[in-house]
C-alpha positions, 0 to 999 in steps of 0.5 A, spaced: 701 899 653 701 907 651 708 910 653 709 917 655 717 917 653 721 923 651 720 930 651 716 934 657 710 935 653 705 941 652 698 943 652 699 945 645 702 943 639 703 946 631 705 939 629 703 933 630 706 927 627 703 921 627 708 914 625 714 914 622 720 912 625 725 907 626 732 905 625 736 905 618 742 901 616 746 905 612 751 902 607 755 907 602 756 904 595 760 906 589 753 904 585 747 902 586 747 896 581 750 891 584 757 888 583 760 883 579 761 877 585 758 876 592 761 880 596 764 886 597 767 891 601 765 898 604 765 903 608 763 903 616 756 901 615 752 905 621 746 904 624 741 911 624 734 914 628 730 915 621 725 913 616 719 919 614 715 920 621 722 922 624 725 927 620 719 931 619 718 932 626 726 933 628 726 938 622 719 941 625 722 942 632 729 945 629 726 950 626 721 953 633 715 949 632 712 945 639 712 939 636 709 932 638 710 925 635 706 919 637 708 911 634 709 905 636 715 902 637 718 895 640 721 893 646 728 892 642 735 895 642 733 899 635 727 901 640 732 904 646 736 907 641 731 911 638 727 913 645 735 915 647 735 920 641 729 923 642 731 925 648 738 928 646 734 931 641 728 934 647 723 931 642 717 930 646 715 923 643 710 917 645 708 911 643 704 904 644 710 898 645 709 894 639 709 886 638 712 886 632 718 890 634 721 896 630 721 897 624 728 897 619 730 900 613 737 899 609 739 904 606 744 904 599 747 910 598 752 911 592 758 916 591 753 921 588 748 921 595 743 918 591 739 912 596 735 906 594 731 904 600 729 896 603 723 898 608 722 891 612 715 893 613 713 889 619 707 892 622 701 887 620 696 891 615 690 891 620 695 894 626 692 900 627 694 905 633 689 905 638 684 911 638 685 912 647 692 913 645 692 918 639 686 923 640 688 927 646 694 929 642 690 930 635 685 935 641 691 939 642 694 939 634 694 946 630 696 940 625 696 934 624 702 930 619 700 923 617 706 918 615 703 913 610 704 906 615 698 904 615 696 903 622 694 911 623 689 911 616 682 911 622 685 917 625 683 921 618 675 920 621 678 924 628 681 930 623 675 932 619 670 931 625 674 935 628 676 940 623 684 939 624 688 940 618 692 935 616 698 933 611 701 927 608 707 925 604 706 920 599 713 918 596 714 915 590 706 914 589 706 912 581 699 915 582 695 908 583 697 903 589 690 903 592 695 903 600 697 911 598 690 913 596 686 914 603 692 919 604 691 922 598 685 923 598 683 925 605 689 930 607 689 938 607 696 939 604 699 933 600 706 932 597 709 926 593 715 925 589 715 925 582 720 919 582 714 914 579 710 919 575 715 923 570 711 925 564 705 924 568 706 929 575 700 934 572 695 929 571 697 925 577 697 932 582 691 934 578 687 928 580 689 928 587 686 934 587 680 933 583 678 927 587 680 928 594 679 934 600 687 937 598 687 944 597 694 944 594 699 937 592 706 939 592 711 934 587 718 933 589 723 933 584 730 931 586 735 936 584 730 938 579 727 943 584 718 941 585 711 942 582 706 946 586 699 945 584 693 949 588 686 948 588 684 953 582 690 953 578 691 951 570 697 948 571 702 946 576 708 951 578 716 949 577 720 952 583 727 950 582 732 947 587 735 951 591 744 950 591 746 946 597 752 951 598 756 945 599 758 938 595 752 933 595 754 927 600 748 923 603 740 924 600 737 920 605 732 925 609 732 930 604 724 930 602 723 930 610 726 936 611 723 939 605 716 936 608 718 940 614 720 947 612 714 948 608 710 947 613 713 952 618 712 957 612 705 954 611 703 956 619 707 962 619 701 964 613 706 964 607 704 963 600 704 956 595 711 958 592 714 961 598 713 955 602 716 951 597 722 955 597 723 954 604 722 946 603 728 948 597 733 949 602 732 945 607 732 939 602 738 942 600 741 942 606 740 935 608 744 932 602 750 936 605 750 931 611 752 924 611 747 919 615 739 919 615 737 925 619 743 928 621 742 934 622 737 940 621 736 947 619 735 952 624 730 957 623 735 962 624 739 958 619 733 959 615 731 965 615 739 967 612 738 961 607 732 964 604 734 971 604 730 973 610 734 975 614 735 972 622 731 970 627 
């Protein structure tokens, strides 16, 4: 049964989310490659509200957007512990209780806050979230983000009939697994990571928009800043990586923040370039902070961070 779940709700949204949430369990390492042995010990491992859905909107809302963010969810512990933080957060949040439970993920993050990520991928591949459920908030969307679970994928044929703009991150796509493809070819806005495609991020962005709707395709690039690439243009644009202003500790959420201050740029009316320059700081930001989704930039915090004063 659909759940109204946190939040007040609104009449309105600038962002809505749909799919993405769950629980990380994060383990602190010395290296990514496992050690000699059996075992080993480390730090505290602790339990965090993440994965992709959820950064996203709670970067959306801690900058100002009405945001809206819609899952399924179990009726387990991981469950009540992420409906508890939205409603900390004053993100309004529903869901459809799932079956199969919340999804988990374990996190290795190595003394550099560089992660690699286990997703236990619970959802069966014909699960899809119930359209009565969904469409009255994609009615009520001046954007709609689509997180790639798989169980969204039919909202697509609701977004183009209503004419409602939409994005999608595809992550470490290598340009050809056939799960991410109705993503990326049917979202407005498109962002990757170029984790998969070094040497290839021109020909892979440029595909994308070629054989899909997308009018601009995004490429992250860790601290080697990203590449954007609009409809019309020869070639991709480099735009470097903004300075943390502090040590890096944690890279865990930092594309998802990345996803939602170019958004907020993009809604405000800002150009390509500028949008991801926005998206620069707040992923820089987010690697300062230990955990998944720990902490966000607000649009005051922003606006000084990229020069454009305060709120």
């Amino acid at each position: 049964m659909p759940a109204n779940s946190s939040g007040t709700g609104s009449d309105h949204y600038d962002v809505l989310v749909i799919a993405g949430t769950g629980v990380d369990t994060v383990v602190r390492v010395d290296t990514l490659a496992p050690p000699e042995g059996d075992s080993v010990f480390v730090p505290p491992v602790l339990d965090y509200v993440g994965h992709t859905g959820n950064g996203v909107a709670l970067g959306c809302h801690a900058l100002g957007l009405a945001t809206k963010f819609v899952d399924f969810l179990g009726d387990d512990v991981q469950g009540r512990m992420v409906l508890e933080a939205y409603a900390e957060r004053g993100l309004d949040f529903s869901h459809v209780v799932s079956p199969h439970g919340t999804p988990r993920g374990v996190n290795l993050v190595d003394a550099q806050g560089r992660r690699f990520s286990y997703f236990d991928g619970r959802h069966p591949a014909d699960l899809r979230l119930p359209r009565e459920f969904y469409l009255p908030f994609v009615e009520r969307a001046r954007h709609v983000h689509m997180s790639i679970m798989g169980h969204n994928r039919d909202v697509y044929d609701d977004l183009e009939r209503l004419g409602v703009p939409s994005s999608t991150d595809l992550h470490d796509w290598d340009g050809r697994e056939e799960h991410h493809l109705p993503y990326a070819l049917r979202s407005d806005l498109v962002f990757l990571s170029a984790a998969a495609i070094h040497g290839r991020v021109g020909e892979v962005m440029r595909g994308v928009l070629e054989r899909g709707r997308a009018g601009l395709v995004v490429a992250t690039d860790g601290a080697e800043g990203c590449h954007v690439l609009e409809r019309g243009w020869a070639e991709p644009v480099h735009v470097p990586a903004a300075d943390p202003g502090a040590p890096v500790v944690d890279t865990n959420g930092a594309g998802d923040s990345f996803v939602a201050a170019f958004l907020h740029a993009r809604l405000e009316g800002a150009p390509p370039l500028e949008c991801a320059r926005a998206g620069a700081v707040a992923g820089a930001f987010a690697c300062t902070t230990a955990g998944t989704h720990t902490d966000f930039l607000t649009l005051s915090g922003l606006r000084h961070l990229t020069g454009d004063g305060d709120a």
